[in-house]
MDAnalysis code that builds the backbone (N, CA, C; Angstrom):
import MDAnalysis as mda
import numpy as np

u = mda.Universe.empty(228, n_residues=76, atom_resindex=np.repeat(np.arange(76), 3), trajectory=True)
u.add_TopologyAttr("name", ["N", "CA", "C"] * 76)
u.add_TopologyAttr("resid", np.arange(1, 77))
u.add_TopologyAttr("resname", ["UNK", "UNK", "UNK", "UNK", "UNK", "UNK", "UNK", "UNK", "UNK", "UNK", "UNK", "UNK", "UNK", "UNK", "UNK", "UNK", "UNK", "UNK", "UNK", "UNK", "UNK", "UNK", "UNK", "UNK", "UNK", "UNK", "UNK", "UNK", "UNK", "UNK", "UNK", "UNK", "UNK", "UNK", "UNK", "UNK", "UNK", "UNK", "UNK", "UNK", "UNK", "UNK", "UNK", "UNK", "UNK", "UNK", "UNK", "UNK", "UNK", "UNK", "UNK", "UNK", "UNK", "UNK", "UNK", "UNK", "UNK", "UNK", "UNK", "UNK", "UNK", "UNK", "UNK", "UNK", "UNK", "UNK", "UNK", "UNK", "UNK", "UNK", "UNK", "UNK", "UNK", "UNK", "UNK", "UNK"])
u.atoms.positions = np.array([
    [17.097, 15.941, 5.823],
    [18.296, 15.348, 5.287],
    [18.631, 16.045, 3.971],
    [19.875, 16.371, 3.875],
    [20.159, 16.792, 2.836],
    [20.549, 16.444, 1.405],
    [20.160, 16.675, -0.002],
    [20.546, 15.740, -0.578],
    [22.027, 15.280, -1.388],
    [23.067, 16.177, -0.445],
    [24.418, 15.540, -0.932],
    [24.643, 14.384, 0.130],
    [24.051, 14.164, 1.501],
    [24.244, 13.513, 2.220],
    [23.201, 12.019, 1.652],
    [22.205, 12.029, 1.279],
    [21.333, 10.832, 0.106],
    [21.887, 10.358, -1.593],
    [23.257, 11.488, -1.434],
    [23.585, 10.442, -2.484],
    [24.903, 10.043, -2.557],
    [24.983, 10.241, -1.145],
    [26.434, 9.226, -0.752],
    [26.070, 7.472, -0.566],
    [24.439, 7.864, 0.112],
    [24.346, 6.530, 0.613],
    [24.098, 5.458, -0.727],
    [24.751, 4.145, -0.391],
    [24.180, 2.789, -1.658],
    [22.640, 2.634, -1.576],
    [22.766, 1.966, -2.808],
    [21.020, 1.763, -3.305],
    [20.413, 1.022, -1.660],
    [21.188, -0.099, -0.994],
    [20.709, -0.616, 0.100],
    [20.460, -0.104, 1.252],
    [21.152, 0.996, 1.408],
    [21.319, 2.010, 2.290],
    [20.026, 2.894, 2.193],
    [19.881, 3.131, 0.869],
    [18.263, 4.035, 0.598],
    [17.025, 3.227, 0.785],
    [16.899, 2.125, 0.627],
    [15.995, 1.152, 1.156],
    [15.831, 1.239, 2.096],
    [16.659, 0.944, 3.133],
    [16.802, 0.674, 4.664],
    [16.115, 1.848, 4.919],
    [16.560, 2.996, 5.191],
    [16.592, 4.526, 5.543],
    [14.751, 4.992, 5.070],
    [14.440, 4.334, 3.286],
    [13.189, 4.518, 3.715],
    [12.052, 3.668, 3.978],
    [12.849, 2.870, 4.499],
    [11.455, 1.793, 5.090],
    [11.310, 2.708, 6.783],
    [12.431, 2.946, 7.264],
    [12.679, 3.482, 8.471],
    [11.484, 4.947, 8.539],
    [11.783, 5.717, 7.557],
    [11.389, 7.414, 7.249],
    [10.000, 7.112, 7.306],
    [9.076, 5.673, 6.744],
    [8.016, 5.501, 6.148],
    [7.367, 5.118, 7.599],
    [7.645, 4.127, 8.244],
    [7.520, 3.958, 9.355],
    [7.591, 4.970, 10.601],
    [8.026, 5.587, 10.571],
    [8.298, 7.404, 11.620],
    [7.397, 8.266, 10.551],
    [6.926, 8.204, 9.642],
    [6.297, 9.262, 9.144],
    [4.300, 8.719, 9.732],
    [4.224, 7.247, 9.551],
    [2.804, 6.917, 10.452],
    [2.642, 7.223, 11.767],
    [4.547, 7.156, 12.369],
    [4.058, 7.465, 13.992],
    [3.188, 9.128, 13.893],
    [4.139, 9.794, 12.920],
    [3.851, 10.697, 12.884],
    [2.484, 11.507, 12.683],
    [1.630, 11.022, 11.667],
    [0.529, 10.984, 11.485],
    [-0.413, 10.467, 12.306],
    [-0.252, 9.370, 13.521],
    [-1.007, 9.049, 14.098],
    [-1.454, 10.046, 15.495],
    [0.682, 10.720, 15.668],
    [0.379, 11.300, 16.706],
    [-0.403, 12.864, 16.489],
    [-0.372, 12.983, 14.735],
    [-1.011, 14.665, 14.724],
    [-2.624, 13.977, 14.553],
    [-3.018, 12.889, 14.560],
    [-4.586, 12.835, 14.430],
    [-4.850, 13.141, 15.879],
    [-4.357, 12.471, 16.913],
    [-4.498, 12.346, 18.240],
    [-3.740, 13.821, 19.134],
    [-3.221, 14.779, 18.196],
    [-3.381, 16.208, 18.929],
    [-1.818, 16.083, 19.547],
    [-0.823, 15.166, 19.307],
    [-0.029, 15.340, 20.466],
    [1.520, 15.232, 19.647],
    [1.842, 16.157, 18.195],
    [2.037, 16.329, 18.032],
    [2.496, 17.641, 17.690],
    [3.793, 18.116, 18.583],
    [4.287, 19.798, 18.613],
    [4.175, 20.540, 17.295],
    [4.692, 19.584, 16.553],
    [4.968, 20.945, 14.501],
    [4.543, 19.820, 13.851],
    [3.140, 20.226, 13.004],
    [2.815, 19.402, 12.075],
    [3.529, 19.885, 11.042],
    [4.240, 20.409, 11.107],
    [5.774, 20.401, 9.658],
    [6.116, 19.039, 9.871],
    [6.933, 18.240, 10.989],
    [7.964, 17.687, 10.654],
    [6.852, 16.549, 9.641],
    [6.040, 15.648, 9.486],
    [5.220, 15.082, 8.652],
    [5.703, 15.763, 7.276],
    [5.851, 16.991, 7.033],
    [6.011, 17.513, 5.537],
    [7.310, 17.134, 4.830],
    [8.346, 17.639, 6.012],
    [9.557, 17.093, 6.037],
    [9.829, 16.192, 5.895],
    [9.352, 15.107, 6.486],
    [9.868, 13.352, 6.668],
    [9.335, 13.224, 4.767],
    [8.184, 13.315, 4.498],
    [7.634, 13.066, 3.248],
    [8.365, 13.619, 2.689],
    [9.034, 14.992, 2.442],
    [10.241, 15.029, 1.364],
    [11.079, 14.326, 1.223],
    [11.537, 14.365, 2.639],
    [13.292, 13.502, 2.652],
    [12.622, 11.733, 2.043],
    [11.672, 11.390, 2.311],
    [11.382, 9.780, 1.543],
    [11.363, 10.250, -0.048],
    [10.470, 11.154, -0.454],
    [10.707, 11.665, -1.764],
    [12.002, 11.334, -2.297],
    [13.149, 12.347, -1.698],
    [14.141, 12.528, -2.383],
    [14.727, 11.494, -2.273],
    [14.706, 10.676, -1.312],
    [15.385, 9.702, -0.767],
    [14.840, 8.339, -2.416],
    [13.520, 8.194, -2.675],
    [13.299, 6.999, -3.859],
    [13.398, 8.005, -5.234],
    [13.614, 8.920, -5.254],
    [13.998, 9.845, -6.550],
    [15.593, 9.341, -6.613],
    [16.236, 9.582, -5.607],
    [18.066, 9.039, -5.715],
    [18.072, 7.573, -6.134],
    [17.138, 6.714, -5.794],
    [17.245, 5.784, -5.603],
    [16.774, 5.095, -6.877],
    [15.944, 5.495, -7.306],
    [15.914, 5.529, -8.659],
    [16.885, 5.622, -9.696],
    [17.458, 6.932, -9.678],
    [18.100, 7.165, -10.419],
    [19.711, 6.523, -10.598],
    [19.669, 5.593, -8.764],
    [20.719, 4.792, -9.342],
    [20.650, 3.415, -9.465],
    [19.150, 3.381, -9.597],
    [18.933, 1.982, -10.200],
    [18.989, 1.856, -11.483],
    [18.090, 3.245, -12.139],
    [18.387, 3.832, -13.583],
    [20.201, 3.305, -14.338],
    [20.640, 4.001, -13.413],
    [22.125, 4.298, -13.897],
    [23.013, 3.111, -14.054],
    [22.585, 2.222, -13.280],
    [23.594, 0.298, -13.084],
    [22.879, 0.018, -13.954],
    [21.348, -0.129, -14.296],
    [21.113, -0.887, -15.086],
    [21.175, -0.561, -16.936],
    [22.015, 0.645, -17.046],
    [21.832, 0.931, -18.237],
    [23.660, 0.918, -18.671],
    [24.083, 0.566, -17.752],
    [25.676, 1.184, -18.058],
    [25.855, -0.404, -18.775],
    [25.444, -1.736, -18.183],
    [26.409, -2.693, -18.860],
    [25.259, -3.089, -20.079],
    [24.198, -2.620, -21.180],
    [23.537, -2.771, -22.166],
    [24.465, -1.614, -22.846],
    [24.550, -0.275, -22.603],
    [25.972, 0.294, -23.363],
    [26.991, -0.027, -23.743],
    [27.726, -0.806, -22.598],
    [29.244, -1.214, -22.826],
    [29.073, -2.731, -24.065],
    [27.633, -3.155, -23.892],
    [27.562, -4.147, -24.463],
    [27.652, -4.002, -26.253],
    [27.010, -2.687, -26.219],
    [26.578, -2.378, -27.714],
    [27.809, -2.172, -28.557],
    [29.106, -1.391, -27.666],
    [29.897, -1.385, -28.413],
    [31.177, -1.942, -28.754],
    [31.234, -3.205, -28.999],
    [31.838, -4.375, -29.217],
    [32.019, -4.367, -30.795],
    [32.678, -4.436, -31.283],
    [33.410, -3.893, -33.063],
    [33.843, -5.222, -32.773],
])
């Protein structure tokens, strides 16, 4: 997944997506312990895209929660 396409999605949207990624990344692991997995890449892959996926997600939790303590401060 790419990451202009992860930061279209809402903070709820990134939740969803990586509870989903987190869950397909054990199938994943279970099926490369048990041999019956074609490219032990995609495991590397899925673990980035969750990466990037709570790095965005972060950063727009970061970002809501700091905008209305700003707007607050500057009140004259």
């Amino acid at each position: 997944m790419k990451l202009v396409e992860i930061r279209q999605m809402s903070v709820k949207e990134l939740q969803e997506r990586v509870k989903s990624e987190e869950e397909m990344l054990s199938q994943l692991r279970f099926r490369l312990a048990s041999s019956q997995l074609e490219s032990p890449i995609k495991v590397r892959l899925v673990r980035r895209d969750i990466a990037r996926m709570k790095t965005v997600e972060r950063e727009l939790l970061k970002n809501n929660s700091t905008k209305p303590a700003e707007s607050s401060n500057k009140t004259i």
